[in-house]
ROFI-415119 format. One line per field, with one value per residue (C-alpha): residue number from 0; x, y, z; residue in one letter. Coordinates in pm, whole numbers, plus 32768, in hexadecimal, padded with zeros to 4 digits. Example, Ala and Ser with C-alpha at 12.3 -4.5 7.8 and 13.67 -1.06 7.14 Angstrom:
% ROFI-415119
seq = 0; 1
px = 84CE; 8557
py = 7E3E; 7F96
pz = 830C; 82CA
type = A; S
END
This chain:
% ROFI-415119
seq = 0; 1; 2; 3; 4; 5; 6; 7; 8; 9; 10; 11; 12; 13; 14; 15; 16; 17; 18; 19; 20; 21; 22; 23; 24; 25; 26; 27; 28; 29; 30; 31; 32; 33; 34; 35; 36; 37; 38; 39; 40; 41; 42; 43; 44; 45; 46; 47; 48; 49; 50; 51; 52; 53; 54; 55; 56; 57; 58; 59; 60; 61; 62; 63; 64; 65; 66; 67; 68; 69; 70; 71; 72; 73; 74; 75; 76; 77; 78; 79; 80; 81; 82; 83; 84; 85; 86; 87; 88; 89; 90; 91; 92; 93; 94; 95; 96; 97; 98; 99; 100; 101; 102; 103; 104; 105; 106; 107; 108; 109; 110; 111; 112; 113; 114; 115; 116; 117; 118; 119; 120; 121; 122; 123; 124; 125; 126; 127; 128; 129; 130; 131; 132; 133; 134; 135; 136; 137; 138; 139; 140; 141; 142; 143; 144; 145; 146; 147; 148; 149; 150; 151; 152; 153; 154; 155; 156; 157; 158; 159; 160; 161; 162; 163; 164; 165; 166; 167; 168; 169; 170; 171; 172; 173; 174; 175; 176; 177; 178; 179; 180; 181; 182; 183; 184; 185
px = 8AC6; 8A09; 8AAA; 8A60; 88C5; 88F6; 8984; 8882; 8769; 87D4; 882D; 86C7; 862D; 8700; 868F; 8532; 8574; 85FF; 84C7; 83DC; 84BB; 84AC; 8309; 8337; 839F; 82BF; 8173; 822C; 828D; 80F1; 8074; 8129; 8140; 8074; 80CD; 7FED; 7EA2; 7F41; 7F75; 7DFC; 7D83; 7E55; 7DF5; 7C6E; 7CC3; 7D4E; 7BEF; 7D0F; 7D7C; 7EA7; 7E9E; 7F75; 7FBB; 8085; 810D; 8160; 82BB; 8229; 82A2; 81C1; 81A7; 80BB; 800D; 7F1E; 7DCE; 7CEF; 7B78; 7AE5; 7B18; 7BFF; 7B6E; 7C40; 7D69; 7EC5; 7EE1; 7DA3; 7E2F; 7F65; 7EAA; 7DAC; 7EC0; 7F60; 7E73; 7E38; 7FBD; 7FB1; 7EBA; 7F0A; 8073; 8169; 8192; 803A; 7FA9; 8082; 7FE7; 7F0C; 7D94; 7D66; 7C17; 7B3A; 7AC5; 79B5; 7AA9; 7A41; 7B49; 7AED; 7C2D; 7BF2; 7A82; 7B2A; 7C1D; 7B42; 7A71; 7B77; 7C1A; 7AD7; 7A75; 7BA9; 7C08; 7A62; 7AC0; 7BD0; 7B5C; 7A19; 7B01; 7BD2; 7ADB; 7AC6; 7C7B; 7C8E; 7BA1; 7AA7; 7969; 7844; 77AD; 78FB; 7941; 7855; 7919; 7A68; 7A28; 795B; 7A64; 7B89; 7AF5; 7A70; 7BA6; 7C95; 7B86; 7BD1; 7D42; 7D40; 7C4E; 7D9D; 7E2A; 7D06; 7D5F; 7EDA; 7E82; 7F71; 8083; 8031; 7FE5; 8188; 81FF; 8184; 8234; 837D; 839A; 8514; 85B3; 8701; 87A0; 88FF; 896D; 8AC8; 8B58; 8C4E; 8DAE; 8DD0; 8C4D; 8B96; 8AC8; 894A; 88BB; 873F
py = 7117; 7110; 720C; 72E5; 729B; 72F5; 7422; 749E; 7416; 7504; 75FC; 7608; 7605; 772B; 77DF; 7791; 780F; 7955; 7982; 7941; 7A2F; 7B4D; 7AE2; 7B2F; 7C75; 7CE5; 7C97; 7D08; 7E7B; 7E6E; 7E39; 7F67; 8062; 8168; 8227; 819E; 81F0; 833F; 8393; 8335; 840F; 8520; 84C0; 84C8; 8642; 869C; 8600; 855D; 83DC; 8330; 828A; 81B9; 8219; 816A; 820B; 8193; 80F6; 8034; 8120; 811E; 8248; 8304; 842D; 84C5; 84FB; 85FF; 859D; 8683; 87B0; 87CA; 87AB; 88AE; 89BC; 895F; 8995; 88EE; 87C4; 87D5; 87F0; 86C1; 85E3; 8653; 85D9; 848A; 8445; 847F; 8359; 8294; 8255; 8119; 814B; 819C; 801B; 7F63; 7FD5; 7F47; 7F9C; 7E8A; 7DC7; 7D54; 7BC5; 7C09; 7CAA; 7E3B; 7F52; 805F; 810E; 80C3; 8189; 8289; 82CA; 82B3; 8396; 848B; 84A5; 84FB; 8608; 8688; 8670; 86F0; 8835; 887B; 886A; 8944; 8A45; 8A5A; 8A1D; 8B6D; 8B8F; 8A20; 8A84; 8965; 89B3; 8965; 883C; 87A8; 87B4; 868D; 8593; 85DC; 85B2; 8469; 83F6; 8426; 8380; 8270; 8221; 8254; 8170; 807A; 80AA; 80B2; 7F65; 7EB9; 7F13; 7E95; 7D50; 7D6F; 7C9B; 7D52; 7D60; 7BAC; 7B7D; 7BDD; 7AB9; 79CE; 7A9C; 7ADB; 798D; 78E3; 7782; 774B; 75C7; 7570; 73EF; 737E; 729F; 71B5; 7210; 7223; 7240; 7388; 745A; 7437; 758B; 7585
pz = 7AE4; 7C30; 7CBA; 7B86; 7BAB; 7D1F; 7CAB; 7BB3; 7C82; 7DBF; 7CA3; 7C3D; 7DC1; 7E1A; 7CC6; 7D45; 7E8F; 7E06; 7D37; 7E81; 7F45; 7E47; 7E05; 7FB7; 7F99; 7E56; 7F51; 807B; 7F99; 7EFF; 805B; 80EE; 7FC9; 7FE5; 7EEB; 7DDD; 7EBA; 7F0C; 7D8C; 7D5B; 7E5C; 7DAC; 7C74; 7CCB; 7D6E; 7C1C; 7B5A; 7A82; 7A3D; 799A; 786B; 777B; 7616; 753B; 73D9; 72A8; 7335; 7430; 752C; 7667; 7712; 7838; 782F; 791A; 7894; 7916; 7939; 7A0B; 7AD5; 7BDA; 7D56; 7DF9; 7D9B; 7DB4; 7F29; 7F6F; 7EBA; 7F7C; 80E9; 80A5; 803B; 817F; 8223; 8183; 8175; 82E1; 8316; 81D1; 8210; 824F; 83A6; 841F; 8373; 8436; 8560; 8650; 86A9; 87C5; 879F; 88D2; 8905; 8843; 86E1; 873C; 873A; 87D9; 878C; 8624; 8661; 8702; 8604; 84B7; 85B5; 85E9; 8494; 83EB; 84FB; 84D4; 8350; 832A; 83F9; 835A; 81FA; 824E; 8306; 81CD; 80A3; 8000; 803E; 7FB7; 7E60; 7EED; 7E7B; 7FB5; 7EB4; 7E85; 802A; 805E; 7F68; 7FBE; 8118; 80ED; 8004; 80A2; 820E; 8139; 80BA; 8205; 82CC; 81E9; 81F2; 8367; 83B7; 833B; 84BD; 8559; 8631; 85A1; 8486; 83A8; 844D; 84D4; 8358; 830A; 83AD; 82A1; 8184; 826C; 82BC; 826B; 8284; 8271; 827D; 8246; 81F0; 824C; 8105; 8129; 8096; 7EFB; 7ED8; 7E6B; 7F82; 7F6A; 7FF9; 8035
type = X; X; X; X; X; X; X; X; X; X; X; X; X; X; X; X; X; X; X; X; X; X; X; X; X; X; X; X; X; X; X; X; X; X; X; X; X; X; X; X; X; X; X; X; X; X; X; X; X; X; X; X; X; X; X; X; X; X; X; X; X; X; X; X; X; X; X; X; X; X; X; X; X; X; X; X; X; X; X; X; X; X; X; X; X; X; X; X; X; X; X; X; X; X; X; X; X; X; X; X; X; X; X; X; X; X; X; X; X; X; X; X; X; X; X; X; X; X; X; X; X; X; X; X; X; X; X; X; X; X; X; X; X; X; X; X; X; X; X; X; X; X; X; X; X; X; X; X; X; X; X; X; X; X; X; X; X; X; X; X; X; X; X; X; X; X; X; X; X; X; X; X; X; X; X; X; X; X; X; X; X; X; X; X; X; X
END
């Protein structure tokens, strides 16, 4: 009978474990997909949103909802979210903009400084082959650096990446039982 309680009580603390592990890897896969914020970006390009519907079975379903008009022309679309994909991207937020004794990047600075010079010029050189229109220019530009600054102040310091070990973090144990008893695993 003891042995059985053993039993179901490390039954239960490895279920429990399981469930923290998986809970791990759900922040661990929000933290470092992009794709969501990518698909907004798009979606905001497009003047569109998604939205739920459900019909008379109870069937849920998404649609995408146009509620404005759309920022650029198909290629236009296609470059900008080249350009944020290129900054907004798994690889790129686990990076590392070192920070000085008093918490300043300048390589952060620099590189907020550089995409928006950069991602600016090329949007103005290709406005009128992108269907931009000149009073549209101003908001895509400021929203898209807006948005990657954020993204990329997650690098600054290594914070992110530091911030992993807490959500990777394992223990393993092993008990040695004497001979005709059940294993306890912890």
């Amino acid at each position: 009978m003891e042995q059985q309680q053993e039993y179901q009580q490390q039954s239960q603390a490895n279920l429990i474990q399981a469930r923290k592990n998986e809970n791990d890897f759900n922040t661990m896969r929000m933290r470092l997909d992009t794709h969501p914020l990518l698909d907004q970006i798009e979606l905001f390009l497009r003047g569109a949103r998604y939205t739920m519907k459900q019909d008379a079975a109870g069937t849920i379903t998404t649609q995408k909802v146009k509620l404005g008009e759309q920022l650029a022309n198909e290629k236009g679309i296609q470059e900008i979210m080249s350009w944020c994909s290129s900054v907004i991207n798994t690889h790129v937020v686990q990076g590392n903009f070192p920070v000085d004794k008093h918490g300043y990047s300048r390589t952060y600075e620099k590189a907020i400084y550089d995409f928006r010079l950069a991602f600016a010029d090329d949007l103005v050189l290709n406005i009128y082959d992108w269907g931009i229109t000149d009073e549209q220019a101003t908001g895509i530009i400021d929203k898209i650096c807006f948005l990657t600054n954020s993204f990329l102040s997650r690098c600054i310091g290594d914070k992110e990446r530091l911030s992993y070990a807490k959500t990777m973090e394992s223990k393993e144990t092993s008990v040695i039982t004497p001979k005709g008893k059940l294993p306890i695993f912890k």
